[in-house]
C-alpha positions as MATLAB code, in Angstrom:
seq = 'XXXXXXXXXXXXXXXXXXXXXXXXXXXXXXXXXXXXXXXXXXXXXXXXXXXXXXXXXXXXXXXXXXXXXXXXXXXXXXXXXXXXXXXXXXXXXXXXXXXXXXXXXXXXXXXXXXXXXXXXXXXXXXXXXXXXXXXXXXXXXXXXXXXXXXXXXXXXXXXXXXXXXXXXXXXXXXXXXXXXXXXXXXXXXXXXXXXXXXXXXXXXXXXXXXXXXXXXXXXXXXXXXXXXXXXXXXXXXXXXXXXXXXXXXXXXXXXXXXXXXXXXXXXXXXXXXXXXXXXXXXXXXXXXXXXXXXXXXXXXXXXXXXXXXXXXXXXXXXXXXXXXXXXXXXXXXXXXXXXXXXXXXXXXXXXXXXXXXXXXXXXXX';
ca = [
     -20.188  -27.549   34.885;
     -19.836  -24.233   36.510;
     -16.015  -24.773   37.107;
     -15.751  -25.932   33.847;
     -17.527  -21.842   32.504;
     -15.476  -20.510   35.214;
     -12.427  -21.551   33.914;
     -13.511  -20.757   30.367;
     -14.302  -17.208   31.169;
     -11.157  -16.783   33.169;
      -8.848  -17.758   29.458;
     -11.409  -15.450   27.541;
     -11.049  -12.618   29.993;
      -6.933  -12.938   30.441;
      -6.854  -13.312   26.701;
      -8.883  -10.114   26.216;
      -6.375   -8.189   28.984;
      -3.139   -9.826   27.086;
      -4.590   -8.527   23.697;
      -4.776   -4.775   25.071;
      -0.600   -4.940   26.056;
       0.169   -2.228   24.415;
       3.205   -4.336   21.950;
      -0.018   -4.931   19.852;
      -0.529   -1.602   18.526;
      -3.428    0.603   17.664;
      -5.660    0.548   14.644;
      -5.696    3.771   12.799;
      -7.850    6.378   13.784;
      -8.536   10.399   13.322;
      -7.209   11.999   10.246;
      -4.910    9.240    9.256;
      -7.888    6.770    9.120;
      -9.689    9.383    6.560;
      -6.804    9.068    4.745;
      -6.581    5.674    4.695;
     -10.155    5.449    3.204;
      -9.533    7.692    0.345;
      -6.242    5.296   -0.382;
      -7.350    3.576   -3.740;
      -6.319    0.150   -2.186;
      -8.284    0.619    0.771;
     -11.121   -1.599   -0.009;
     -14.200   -3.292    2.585;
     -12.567   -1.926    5.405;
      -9.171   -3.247    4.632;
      -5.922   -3.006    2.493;
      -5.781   -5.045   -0.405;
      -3.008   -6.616   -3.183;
      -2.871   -5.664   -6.959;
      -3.407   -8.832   -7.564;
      -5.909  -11.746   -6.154;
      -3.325  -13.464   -2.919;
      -4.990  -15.604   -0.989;
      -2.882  -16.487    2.052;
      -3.379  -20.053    1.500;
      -2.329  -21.691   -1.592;
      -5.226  -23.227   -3.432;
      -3.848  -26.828   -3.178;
      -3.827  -26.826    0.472;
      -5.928  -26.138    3.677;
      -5.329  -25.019    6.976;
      -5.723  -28.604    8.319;
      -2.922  -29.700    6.393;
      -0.524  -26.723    7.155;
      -0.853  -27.457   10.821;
      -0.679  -30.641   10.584;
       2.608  -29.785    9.047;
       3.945  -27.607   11.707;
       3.314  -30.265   13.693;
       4.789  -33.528   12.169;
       6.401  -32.344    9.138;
       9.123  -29.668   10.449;
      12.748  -30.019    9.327;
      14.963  -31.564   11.683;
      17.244  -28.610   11.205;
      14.572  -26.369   11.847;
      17.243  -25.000   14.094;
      20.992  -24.801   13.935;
      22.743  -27.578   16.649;
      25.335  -24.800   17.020;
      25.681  -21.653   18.749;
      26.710  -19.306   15.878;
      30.083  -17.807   16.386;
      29.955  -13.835   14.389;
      31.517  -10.759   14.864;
      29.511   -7.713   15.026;
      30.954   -4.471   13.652;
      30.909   -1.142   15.694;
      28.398    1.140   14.116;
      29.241    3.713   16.505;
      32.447    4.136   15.017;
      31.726    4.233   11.334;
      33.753    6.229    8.993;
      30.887    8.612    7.530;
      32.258    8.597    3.849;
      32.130    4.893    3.984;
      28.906    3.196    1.758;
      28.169   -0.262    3.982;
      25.708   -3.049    4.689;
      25.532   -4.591    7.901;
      22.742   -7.568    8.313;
      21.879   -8.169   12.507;
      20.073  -11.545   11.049;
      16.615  -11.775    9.534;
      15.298   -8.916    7.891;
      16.913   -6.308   10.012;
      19.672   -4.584    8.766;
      21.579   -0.904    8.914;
      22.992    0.791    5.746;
      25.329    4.174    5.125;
      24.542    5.487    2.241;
      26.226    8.752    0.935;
      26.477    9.972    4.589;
      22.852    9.054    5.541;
      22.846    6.093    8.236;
      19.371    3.804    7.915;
      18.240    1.059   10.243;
      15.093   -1.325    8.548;
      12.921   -3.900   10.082;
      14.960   -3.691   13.664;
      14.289   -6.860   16.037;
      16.582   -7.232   18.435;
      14.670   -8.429   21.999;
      15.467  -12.435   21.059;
      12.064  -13.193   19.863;
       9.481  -12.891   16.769;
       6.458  -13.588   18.592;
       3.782  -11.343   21.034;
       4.886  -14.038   23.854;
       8.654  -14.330   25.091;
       8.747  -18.575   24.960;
       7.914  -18.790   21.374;
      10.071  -17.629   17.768;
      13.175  -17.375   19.627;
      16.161  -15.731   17.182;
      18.556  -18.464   17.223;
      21.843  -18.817   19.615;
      24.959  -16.233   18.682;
      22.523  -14.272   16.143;
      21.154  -11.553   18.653;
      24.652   -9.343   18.368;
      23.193   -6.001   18.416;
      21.424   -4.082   21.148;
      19.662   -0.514   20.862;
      22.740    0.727   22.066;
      24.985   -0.654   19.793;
      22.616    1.814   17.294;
      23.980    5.188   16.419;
      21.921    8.287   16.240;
      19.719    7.403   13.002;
      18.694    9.739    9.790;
      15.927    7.268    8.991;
      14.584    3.933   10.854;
      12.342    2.678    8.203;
       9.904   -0.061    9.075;
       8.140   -2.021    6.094;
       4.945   -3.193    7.601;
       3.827   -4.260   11.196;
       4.413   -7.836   11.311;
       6.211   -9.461   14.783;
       9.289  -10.032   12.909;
       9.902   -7.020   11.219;
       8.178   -4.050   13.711;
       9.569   -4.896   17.316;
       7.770   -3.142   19.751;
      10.877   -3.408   22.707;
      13.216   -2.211   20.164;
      11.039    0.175   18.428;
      10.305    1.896   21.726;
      14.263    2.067   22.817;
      15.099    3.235   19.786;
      13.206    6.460   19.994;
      15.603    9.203   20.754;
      17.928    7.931   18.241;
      15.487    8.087   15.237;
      15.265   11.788   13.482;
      12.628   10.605   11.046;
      10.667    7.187   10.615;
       9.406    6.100    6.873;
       6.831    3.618    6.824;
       3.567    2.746    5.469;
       0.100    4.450    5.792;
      -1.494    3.309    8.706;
       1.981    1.879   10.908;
       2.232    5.356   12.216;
      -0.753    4.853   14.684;
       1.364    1.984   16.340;
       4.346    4.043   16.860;
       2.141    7.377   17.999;
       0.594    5.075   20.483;
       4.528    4.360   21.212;
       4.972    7.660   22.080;
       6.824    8.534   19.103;
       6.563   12.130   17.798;
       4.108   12.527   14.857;
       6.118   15.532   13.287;
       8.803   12.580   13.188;
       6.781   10.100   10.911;
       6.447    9.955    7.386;
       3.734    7.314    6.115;
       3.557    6.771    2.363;
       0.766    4.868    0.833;
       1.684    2.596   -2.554;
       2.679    5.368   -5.154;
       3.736    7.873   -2.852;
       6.993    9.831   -2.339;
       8.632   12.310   -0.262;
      11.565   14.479   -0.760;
      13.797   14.133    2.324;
      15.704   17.442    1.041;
      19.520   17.761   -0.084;
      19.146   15.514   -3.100;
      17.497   12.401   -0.754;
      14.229   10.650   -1.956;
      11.944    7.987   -0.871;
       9.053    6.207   -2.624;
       6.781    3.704   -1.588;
       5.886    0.947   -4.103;
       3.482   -2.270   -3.920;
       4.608   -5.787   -2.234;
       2.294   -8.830   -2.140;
       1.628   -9.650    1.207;
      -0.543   -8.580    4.383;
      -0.080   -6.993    7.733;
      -1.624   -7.110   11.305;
      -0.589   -7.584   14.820;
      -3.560   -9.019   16.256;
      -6.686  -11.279   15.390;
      -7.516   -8.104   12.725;
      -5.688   -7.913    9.518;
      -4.402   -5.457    6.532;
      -5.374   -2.356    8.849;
      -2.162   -0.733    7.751;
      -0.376   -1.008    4.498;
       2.718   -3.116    3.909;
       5.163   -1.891    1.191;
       8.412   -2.053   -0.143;
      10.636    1.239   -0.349;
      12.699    3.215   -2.917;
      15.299    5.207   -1.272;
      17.227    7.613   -3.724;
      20.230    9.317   -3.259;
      22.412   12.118   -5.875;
      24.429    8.971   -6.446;
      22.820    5.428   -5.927;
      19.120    3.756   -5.752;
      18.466    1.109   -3.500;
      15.497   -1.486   -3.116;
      14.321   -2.053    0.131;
      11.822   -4.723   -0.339;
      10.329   -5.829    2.901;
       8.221   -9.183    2.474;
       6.346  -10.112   -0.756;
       5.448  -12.943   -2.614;
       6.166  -13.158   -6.323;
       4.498  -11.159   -8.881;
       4.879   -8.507  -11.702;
       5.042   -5.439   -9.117;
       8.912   -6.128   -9.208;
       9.655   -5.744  -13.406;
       6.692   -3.245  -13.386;
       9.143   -1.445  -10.095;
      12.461   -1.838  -12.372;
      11.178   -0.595  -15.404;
       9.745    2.374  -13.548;
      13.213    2.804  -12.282;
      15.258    1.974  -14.638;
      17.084   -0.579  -11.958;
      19.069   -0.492   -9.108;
      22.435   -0.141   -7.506;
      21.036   -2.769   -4.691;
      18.382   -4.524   -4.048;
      17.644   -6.076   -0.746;
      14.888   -8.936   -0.896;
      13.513  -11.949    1.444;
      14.463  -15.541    0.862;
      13.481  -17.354    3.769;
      10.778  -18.678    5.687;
       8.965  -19.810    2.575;
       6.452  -22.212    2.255;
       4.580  -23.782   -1.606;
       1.499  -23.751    0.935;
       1.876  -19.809    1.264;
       3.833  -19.067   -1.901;
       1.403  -16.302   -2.933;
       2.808  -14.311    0.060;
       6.637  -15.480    0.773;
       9.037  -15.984   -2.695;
      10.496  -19.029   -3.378;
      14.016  -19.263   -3.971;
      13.430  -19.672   -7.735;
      11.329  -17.035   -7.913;
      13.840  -14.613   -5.838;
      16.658  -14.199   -8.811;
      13.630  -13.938  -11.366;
      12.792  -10.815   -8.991;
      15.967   -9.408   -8.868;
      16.586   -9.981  -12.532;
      12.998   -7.876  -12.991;
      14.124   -5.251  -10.569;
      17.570   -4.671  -13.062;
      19.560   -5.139   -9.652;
      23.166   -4.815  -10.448;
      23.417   -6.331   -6.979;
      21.195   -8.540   -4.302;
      21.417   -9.398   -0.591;
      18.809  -11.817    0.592;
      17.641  -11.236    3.874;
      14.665  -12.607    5.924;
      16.716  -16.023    6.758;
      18.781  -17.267    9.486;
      17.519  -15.855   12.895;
      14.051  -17.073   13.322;
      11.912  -20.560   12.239;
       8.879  -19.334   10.531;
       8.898  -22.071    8.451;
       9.146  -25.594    8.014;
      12.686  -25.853    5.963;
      16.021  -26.552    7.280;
      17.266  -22.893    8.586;
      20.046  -23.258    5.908;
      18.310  -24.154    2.989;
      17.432  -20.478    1.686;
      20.968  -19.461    1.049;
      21.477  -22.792    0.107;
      19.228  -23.269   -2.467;
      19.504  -19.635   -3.926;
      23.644  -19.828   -4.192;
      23.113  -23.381   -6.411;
      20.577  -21.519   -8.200;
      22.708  -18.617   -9.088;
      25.162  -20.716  -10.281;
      23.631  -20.821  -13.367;
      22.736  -17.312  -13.250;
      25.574  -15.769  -12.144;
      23.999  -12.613  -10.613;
      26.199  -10.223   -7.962;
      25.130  -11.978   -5.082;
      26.139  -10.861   -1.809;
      25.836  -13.393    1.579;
      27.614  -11.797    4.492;
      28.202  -13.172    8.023;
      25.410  -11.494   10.415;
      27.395   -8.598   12.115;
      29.805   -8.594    8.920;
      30.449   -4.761    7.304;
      29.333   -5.143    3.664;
      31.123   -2.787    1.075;
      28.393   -3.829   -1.418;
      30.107   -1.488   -3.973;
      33.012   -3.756   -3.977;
      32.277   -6.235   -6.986;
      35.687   -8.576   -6.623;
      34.941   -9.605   -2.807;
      34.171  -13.267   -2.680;
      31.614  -14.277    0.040;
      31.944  -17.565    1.678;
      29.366  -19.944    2.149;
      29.850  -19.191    6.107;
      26.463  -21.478    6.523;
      28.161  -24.402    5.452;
      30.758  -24.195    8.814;
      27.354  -24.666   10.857;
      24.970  -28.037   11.608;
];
């Protein structure tokens, strides 16, 4: 018996020292926790939706969804091949150019009308707090921090593993001249040693004039944050970034709901709109779209044209690592929206409406 409480209080203490690495963050604190509990969404100690989410579906239970991860995963959870792709050499980039490059999931970099942005960056081969588990698949981890030219704006949407990377976050510091993100990330990458004067945290409803004709606004998503055992601490949002010229929708992660025709009427649409398809589940559809619900979005949004991103580099889910793109190019088949499904690594001229993408997944087991 008293090995037995040894040994327990040896996991509790080693999972207490793991939990203070400092790749989990910091909860908010000081002056940007008083602003957090003025935010109007800031509600029993926590950030809340619009809209009642729970992060469970009503027809299920968290028995059943891991007893799904268990025994009910796709046998093409994860590509039999080693992806063969390209990367292009963002070093090199003609300024004037307008391009889309996607490094797999929900990172990506764009140019836009001489500004270069990097979103969501992940590159250090896994999704996860521990190194042995959401491993980005084989061929997809192209890009390195130094692959990353000196950035106007790195702009994170909210604090989750897969989307705020605390090896690449940290790298990527003396490249980044300004970070946008939501209330409350900030604290993470201050505790990262990143320059406060450098951030700019935006709560739902929000804007800020980057200067020279540049705007960014911060508008609602339906989903959650956290890095640790805590949750919703910090905001998670989707992003409007304006230019003299184009709009763009950055949408980060969010389930379905009327935020996105409420955000294109507001608007009055978009020249692009970037949304997740991917690691979706009906058990936690209040948080992740499902494909169907993905080209309603983008139809809401007024989106003369859509990438879908959050696919194809990680198994968060429990469908075969093709089906998003998939599914939503049969779907659109009907509708017949502008959508665009580059090659990770590929250089996207999304401007270009009479550039046929191939169905690259289809070369792939």
């Amino acid at each position: 018996m008293i090995v037995f409480l040894i040994l327990i209080l040896l996991i509790i203490v080693s999972i207490s020292l793991f939990l203070k690495h400092p790749k989990f963050g910091k909860a908010p604190s000081g002056k940007r926790l008083e602003r957090i509990l003025k935010s109007p969404y800031y509600k029993k100690d926590k950030f809340d939706n619009i809209n009642f989410t729970p992060q469970l579906a009503e027809d299920t239970s968290m028995p059943k969804v891991l007893y799904n991860f268990l025994f009910s995963k796709s046998k093409n959870l994860i590509p039999k091949q080693k992806f063969n792709f390209t990367k292009t050499d963002l070093l090199n980039l003609d300024p004037t150019e307008n391009i889309y490059v996607w490094m797999g999931h929900s990172s990506y970099f764009l140019q836009v009308d001489g500004k270069k942005i990097l979103v969501d960056p992940v590159f250090s081969g896994n999704a996860s707090p521990v190194t042995f588990t959401t491993k980005a698949f084989k061929g997809t981890d192209l890009y390195t921090t130094d692959d990353i030219p000196d950035l106007d704006y790195l702009i994170i949407t909210h604090d989750h593993w897969d989307h705020l990377d605390f090896e690449t976050v940290k790298k990527l510091d003396p490249k980044v001249n300004q970070v946008i993100t939501g209330l409350g990330t900030g604290e993470h990458l201050e505790y990262w040693n990143y320059d406060p004067k450098k951030i700019i945290e935006l709560d739902w409803g929000e804007n800020f004039d980057l200067g020279n004709g540049f705007k960014v606004y911060a508008e609602t998503a339906r989903h959650f944050s956290g890095r640790g055992f805590k949750r919703n601490e910090a905001i998670w949002a989707s992003f409007v970034f304006e230019t003299l010229k184009h709009k763009i929708y950055i949408g980060g992660d969010s389930g379905f709901d009327d935020h996105f025709e409420k955000i294109g009427t507001q608007y009055g649409g978009f020249d692009l709109a970037i949304l997740e398809n991917g690691q979706y589940n009906k058990d936690w559809r209040y948080i992740h779209m499902l494909p169907e619900e993905f080209l309603v979005a983008a139809k809401n949004l007024k989106a003369k044209r859509i990438i879908p991103v959050h696919n194809s580099k990680f198994a968060l889910s429990l469908h075969d690592w093709k089906e998003p793109l998939e599914k939503i190019s049969e779907l659109n088949e009907k509708e017949n929206l502008r959508l665009i499904t580059p090659k990770i690594g590929e250089k996207v001229n999304w401007e270009d409406d009479q550039k046929v993408y191939e169905k690259w997944w289809e070369a792939y087991q």
